[in-house]
N, C-alpha and C positions, 0 to 999 in steps of 0.2 A: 217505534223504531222503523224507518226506512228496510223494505225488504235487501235492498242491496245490502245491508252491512252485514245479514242472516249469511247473504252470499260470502262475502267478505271472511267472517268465520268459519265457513266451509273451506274455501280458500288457503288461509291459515293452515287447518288441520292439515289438509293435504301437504302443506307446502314443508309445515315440519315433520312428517317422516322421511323427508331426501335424506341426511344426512341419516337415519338408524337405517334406511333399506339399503342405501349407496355403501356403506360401510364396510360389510363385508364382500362385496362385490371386490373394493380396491387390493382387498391381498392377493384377486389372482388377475387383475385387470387393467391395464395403464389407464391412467386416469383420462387421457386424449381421447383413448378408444371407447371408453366409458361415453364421456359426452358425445363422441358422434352417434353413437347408438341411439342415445337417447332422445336426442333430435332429431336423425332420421325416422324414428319409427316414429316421433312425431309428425312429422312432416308426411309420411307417404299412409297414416292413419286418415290424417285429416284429408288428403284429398281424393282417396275412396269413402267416407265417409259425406266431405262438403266438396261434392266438384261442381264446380260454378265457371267455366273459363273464362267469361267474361270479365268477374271480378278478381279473378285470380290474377289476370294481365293485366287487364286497364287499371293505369295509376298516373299520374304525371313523374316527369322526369325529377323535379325536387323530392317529391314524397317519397319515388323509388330511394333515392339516393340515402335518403331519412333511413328507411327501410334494412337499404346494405347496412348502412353503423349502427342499427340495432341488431340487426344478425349480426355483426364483429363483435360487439360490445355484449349482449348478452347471450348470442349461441357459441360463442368460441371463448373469448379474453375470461367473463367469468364462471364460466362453468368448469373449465383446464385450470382455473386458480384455484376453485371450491373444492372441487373433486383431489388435487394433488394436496391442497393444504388438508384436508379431512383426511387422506390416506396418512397422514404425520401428525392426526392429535384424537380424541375423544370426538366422539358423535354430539355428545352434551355440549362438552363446552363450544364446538363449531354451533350448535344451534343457538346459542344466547351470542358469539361474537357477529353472526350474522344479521344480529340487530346496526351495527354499524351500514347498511345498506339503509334502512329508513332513516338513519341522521342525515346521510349522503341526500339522499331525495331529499328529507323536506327542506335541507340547504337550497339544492339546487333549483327546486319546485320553487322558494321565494324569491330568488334575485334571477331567474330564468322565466319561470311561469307567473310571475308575479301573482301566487296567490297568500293571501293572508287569513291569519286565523285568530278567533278573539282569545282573550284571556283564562276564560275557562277551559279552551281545547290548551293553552297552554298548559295550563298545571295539569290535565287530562297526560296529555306527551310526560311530563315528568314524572308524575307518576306511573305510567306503563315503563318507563325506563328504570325508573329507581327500583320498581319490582324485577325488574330481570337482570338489573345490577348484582341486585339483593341475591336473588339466586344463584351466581354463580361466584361472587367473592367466597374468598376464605379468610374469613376477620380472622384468626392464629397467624396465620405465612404473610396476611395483607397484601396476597396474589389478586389476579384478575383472571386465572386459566393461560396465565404466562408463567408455567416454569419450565424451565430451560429446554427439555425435553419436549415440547409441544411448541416452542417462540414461533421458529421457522414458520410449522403450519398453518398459527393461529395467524403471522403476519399473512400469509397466503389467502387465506379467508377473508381478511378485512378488505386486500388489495380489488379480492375477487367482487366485494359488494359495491366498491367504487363502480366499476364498470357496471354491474347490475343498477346504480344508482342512475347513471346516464343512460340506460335502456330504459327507464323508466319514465325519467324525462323527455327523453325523445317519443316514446310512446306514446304519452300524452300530448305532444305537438301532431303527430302522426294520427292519431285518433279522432281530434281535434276537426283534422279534416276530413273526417265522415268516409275516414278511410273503414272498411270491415273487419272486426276481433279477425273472423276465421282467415280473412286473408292476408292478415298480419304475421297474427299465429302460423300460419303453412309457408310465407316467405320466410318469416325468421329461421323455424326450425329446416327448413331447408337450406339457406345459405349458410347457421351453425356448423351442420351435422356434415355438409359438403367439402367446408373449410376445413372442419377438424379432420375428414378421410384424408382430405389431401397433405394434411400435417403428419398421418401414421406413415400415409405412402414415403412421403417422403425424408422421414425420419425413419422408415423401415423397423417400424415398430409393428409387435406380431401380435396376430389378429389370436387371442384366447378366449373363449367363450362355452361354459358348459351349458347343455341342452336344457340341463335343471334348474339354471337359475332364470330362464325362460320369462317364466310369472311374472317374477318379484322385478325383472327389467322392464315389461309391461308395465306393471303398478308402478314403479318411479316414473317413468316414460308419460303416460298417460292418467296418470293418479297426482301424483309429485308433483311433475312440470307443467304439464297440459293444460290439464283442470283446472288446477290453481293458477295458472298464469292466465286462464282464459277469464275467469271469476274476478281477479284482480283486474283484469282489464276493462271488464264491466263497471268496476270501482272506481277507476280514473276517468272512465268518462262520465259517469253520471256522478261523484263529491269529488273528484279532485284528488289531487296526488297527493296532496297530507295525511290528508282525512281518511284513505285508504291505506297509506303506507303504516299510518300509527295501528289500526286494526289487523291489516298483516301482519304486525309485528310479535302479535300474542303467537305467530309459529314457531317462537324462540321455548316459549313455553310448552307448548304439545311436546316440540322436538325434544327436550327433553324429558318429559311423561314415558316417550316411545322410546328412548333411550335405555331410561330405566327398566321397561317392560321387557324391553324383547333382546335389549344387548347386555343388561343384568348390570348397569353402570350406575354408581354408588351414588344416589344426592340426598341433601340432605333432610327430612320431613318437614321440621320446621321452617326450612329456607321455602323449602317448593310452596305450603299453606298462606306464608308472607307474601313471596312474591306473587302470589294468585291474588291475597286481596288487595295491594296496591295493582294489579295491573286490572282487574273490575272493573273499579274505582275511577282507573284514567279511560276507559271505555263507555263507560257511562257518561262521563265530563264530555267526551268526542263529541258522542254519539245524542247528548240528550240536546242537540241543540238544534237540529231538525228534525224531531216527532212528532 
C-alpha cells in the first residue's frame, strides 16, 4: 500500500474527533466565534511555524481568486453550518452524516475533475458507505439520525459538507497548479477566521472563552483541522479526489469510536463490529489497486 493512504488514515483519525472535541465547546460558545478561532490559530500557527514570504504572496490572480472561494466555502459557509448544526444534534450521528461531503466530492470530482474510477473502487465506495449506513440506522424507528429533535441540525450538517465538498474540488484545481499545501493551508485559514471575526463584529456577538478549554481548542485547531486537512491535501494531490475522499471517509467511524469514548453516547456493538468489517473491506477494494 501507497505510503499516502497510511497518511490518509492518520488524517481521518484526526479529522473524526472535531465533532466529540467541538461538542462541548458549543454550550458555552457561538458557533461563528468557534470557527474563527479555529482558523485563526491556524493561520497565525502556520506562519510562525512556515514563514516563506515569497510563497506566501506570489500567486496569480486566477489561483488567488480560487484561493478567496476556498477560504468562503470551506473557512466560513462550512465550518458556521457544522459547528451550529452539531450544537443541535449528537456528536455521533454528526460524524456518520458528514459522510455526505465525500458523496458531494466524488459527484463533483467526476463531472468537474473528470476523474474515473474502475469497478472494483466502485463496490470498494459502497461498501465503505453501506458500513457507516449500517452503523447509524435504527432498523425498529427505520430512522437515519432524523428524529425530529436533531432534523434542523442534521439538515445543517449536510448543508455544511456541500460547501466543504467544493473546497475540495477547488483544492484540487488549486493544487493542480503546484500551488504549496502550506500556503493554501495559511490563506484559507486566514481569510476563514478573518471573515467569520468580521461576522461576530458585526453581529455583536460576544466574545466567551474560558482559559481552560485552552488545549482542547489547540487540539481541534491544529489536531482536528490542520493536520488533517494538510494530510488530505497531500491525498489530492498525489491519488485524486475520490480515492482520498473515500478513505477520509472511515472519520465517520473514529468519530464515532471518540464519541462513545469520551462523550459516553450510546451505539450500538454489533452495529459498530459491522460496520468496521464492510468499511475494511471497501478500503482494501480502493486501496489494493495501486500496491
Amino acid at each position: 500500500m501507497k505510503k499516502i493512504y497510511y497518511y490518509l488514515f492518520l488524517s481521518a483519525i484526526l479529522y473524526g474527533s472535531i465533532s466529540t472535541v467541538a461538542k462541548p465547546f458549543l454550550n458555552n460558545i457561538h458557533p461563528v466565534l468557534l470557527s474563527s478561532m479555529v482558523y485563526l490559530v491556524i493561520g497565525f500557527t502556520l506562519l510562525f511555524i512556515y514563514i516563506k514570504p515569497k510563497q506566501f504572496f506570489v500567486t496569480n490572480k486566477q489561483t488567488f481568486g480560487l484561493i478567496i472561494l476556498v477560504g468562503i466555502f470551506g473557512g466560513v459557509c462550512g465550518p458556521i453550518l457544522y459547528f451550529t448544526g452539531l450544537s443541535l444534534t449528537n456528536a455521533s450521528i454528526a460524524s456518520v452524516l458528514i459522510n455526505a461531503e465525500f458523496i458531494f466530492t466524488i459527484v463533483l470530482a467526476y463531472f468537474f475533475l473528470k476523474e474515473r474510477i474502475t469497478r472494483s473502487a466502485v463496490i470498494g465506495i459502497a461498501s465503505i458507505m453501506t458500513g457507516l449506513f449500517l452503523l447509524n440506522v435504527n432498523i425498529n424507528k427505520l430512522t437515519y439520525g432524523f428524529e425530529d429533535q436533531y432534523l434542523i441540525g442534521n439538515i445543517l450538517i449536510i448543508l455544511s459538507t456541500l460547501f466543504w465538498a467544493l473546497d475540495n474540488t477547488i483544492t484540487k484545481v488549486i493544487l493542480n497548479r503546484n500551488t504549496p499545501i502550506w500556503t493554501l493551508l495559511q490563506l484559507k485559514s486566514f481569510i476563514g477566521g478573518i471573515i467569520s471575526l468580521s461576522i461576530i463584529i458585526l453581529l455583536n456577538i460576544s466574545f466567551t472563552f474560558k482559559i481552560h478549554d485552552l488545549p482542547s481548542l489547540l487540539f481541534l485547531s491544529l489536531g482536528g483541522f490542520a493536520s488533517s486537512l494538510f494530510l488530505f491535501m497531500m491525498g489530492l494531490k498525489e491519488v485524486g479526489a475520490v480515492k482520498s475522499v473515500m478513505i477520509f471517509s472511515t472519520s465517520s467511524l473514529f468519530g464515532v469510536v471518540f464519541a462513545i469514548i469520551l462523550l459516553t453516547e450510546q451505539v450500538n456493538t454489533l452495529k459498530l463490529v459491522v460496520s468496521l468489517i464492510f468499511v475494511i473491506v471497501g478500503i482494501y477494494l480502493i486501496t489494493r489497486e495501486t500496491n
